[in-house]
N, C-alpha and C positions, 0 to 999 in steps of 0.2 A: 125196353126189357119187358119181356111179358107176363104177365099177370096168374095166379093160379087159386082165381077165384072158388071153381068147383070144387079142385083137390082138396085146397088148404081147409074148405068149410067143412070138407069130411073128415078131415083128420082127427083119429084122435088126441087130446094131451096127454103129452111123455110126462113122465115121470123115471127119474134112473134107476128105483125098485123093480120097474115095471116087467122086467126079466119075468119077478114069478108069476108072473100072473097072461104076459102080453101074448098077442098072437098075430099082430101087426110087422111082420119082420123088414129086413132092410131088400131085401132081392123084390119082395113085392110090390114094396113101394117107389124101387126106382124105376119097376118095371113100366109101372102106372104115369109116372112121372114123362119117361123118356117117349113114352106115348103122344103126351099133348106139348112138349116142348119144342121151340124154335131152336133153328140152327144154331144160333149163336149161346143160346141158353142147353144145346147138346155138346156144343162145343164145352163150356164150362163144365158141364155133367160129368164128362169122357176126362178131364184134369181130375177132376174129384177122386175117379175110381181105375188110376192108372198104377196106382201101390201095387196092387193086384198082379197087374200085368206084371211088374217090374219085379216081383218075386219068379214069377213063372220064367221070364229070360232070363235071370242068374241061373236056376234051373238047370235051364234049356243049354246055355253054355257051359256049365260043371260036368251035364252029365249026369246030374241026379236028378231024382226021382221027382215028374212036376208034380207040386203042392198041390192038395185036394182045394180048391176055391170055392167056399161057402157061397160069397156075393157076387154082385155082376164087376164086370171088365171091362175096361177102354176096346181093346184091341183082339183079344183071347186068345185061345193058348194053340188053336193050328196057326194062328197066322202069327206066334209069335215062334214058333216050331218050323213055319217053311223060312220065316227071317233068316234063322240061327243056320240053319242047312242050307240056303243060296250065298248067306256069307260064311259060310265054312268051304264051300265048293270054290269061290272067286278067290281069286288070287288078292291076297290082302291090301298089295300097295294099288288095286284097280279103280280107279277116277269112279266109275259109277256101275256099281255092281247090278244096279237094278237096271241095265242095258238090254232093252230085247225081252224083259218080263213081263208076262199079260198076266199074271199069277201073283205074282208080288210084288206089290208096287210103292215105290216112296212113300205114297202121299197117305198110305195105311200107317204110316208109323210116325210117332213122334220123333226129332233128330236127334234127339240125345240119345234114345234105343238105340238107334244104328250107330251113332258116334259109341257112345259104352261096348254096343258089341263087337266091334271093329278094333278098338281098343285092347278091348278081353281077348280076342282073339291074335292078336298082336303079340299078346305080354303070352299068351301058350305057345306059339308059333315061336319065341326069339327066347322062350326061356328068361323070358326079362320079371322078377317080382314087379309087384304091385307097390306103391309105395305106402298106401293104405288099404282098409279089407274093402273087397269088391262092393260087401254091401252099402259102405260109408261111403263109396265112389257115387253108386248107382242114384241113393238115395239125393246127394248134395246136388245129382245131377238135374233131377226130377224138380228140385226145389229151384234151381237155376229158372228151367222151362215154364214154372207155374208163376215165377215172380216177373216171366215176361208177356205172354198168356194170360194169363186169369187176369179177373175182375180184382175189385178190392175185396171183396170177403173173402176170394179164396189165397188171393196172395196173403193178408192178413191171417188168417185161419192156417195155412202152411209153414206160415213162421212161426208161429205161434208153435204148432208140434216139434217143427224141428229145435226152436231155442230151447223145451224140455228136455229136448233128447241131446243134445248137446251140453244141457244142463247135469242131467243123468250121467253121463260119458265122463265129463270132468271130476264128477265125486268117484265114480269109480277109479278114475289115475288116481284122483288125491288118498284114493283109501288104499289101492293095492302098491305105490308108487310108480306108476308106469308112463311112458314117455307120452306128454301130452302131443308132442309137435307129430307121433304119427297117427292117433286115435281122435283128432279134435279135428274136424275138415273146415274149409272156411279162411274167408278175410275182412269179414265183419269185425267191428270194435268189440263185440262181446264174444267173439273167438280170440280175439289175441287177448284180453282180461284171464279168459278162463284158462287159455294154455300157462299163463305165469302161476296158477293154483294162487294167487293170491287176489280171488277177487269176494273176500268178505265184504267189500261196502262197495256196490252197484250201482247203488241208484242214482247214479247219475247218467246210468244207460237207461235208454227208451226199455228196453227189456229187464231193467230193474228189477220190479214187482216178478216177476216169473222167475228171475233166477232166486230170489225170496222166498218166495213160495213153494219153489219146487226143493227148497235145499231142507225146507222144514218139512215138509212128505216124508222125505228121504229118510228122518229122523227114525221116521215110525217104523218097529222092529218087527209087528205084523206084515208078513209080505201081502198077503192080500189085501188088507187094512189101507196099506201104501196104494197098491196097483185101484184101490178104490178111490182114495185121495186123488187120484192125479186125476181121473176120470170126472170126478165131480169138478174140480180145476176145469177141464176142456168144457164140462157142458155148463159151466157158469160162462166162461168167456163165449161159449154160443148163445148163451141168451142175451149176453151186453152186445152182442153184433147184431142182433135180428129183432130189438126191443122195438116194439110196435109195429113191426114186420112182418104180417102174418100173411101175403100172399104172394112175394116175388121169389124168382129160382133163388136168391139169397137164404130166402127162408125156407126153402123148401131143400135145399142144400145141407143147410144146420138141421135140419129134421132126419135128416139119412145120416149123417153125422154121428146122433142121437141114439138112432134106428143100433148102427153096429156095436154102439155102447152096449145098448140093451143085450145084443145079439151074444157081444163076447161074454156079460155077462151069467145071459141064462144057460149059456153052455155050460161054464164055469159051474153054477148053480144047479144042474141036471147032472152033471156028468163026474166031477173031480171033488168041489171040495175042499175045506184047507190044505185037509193032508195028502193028497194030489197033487193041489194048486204048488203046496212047498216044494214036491218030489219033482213036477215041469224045472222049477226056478234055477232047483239043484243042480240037474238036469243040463239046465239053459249054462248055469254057472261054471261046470263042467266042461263044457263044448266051448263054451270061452276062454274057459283057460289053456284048454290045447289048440285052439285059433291062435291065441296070444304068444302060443311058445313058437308056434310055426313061422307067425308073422314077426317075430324078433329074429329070429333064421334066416327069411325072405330079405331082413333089411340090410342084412350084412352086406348084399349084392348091391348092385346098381340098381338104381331108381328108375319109376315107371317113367312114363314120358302125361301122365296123368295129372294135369294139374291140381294146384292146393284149390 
């Protein structure tokens, strides 16, 4: 694993304020980063900043409009635009659609992209619902790939987001009463605890301390207040990953990490505002609840062929 003597001695120290003041952003530094990095340590890189992507091909298959992408990409958005358009043109039950393509080629794409959009295009093609929302598909997909792929900070680091948002997900059934067995994805022991909504005493899962932690965030009636709690949560767990760490792609990994913290925040902080920040949430809370009426609709039918 190699080393990043130069970068890391120039870097400066974060701090999670650092929004008002920083000017170090996260596109610059990966930029700089993927510059002097080894294959294997771009390979890691390209796992890191694949969320990205994976917005842009839900996108790309709905039909809506692609997201403006602040930061850098695994893969990016023509190539993930000729994907969605050579597998919309093949015939879907076709063995290997990438047959004869000097343009698009497998080995650009991660396999769960192509398995997901093959899928996605399936469930439109046969009128078949989904048996969960696309994005819950996408994302559990992604966490599949990186826990087979990645090193240990990022498989660790990966879990770590998803057991919060999974975390998240539960208190919302528990609060709106809504079926956990479609909105909870997963066959971990701390997935089937959370779909019974009765998991007030955890700690006997490795993931214990986080569903703790996250339920007491949840508490707090400030929403921004909250969406800063969690965020402090993520960049404490990157500093127990990377403690004494200051010059492997590990660390330089939990630094870009850090980077987009900063980033969402100074947007936040330049641009919205509480009374903003509430009016998004609203907003967000809105669009979920007419997702949630459609996806109770969708489930009346037959089931995707998408596993749990």
């Amino acid at each position: 694993m190699a080393q990043y003597y130069t970068l890391g001695a120039s870097l400066p120290t974060l701090k999670i304020d650092d929004h008002k003041g920083n000017e170090y952003d996260a596109v610059t530094f990966v930029k700089e980063l993927l510059q002097q990095s080894s294959k294997s340590d771009t390979k890691q890189i390209n796992l890191l900043l694949l969320p990205a992507d994976n917005a842009v091909l839900l996108a790309a298959l709905k039909g809506d409009p692609i997201p403006v992408i602040d930061g850098p990409m695994a893969v990016g958005v023509e190539k993930i635009q000729a994907l969605v358009k050579l597998l919309k043109e093949k015939e879907l039950d076709a063995v290997d659609p990438f047959d004869g393509q000097e343009v698009v080629r497998r080995k650009d794409y991660p396999a769960y992209m192509i398995s997901f959009a093959r899928e996605f295009l399936t469930d439109k093609a046969t009128e078949r619902p989904p048996e969960f929302f696309y994005e819950d598909i996408l994302q559990a997909m992604y966490y599949e790939h990186v826990q087979k792929e990645g090193n240990t900070f990022l498989r660790t680091w990966t879990a770590l987001d998803r057991n919060i948002t999974l975390v998240l997900a539960a208190i919302t059934v528990k609060r709106f009463d809504l079926d956990a067995r479609k909105l909870i994805i997963g066959e971990s022991e701390l997935v089937k605890q959370l779909r019974t909504g009765n998991w007030g005493d955890v700690s006997y899962l490795e993931e214990g301390e986080v569903v703790k932690a996250i339920t007491q965030i949840s508490e707090e009636k400030n929403l921004s207040l909250r969406e800063r709690k969690i965020d402090d949560f993520k960049w404490d767990f990157l500093d127990s990953l990377t403690f004494a760490d200051t010059f492997s792609i590990n660390a330089m990994m939990a630094y870009y990490l850090k980077l987009t913290i900063i980033d969402r925040w100074s947007k936040l902080d330049k641009t919205q505002g509480e009374k903003t920040f509430r009016a998004i949430v609203e907003e967000l809370n809105k669009e979920g609840k007419d997702d949630l009426e459609a996806f109770k609709e969708m489930t009346k039918s037959k089931k995707s062929r998408f596993r749990q």
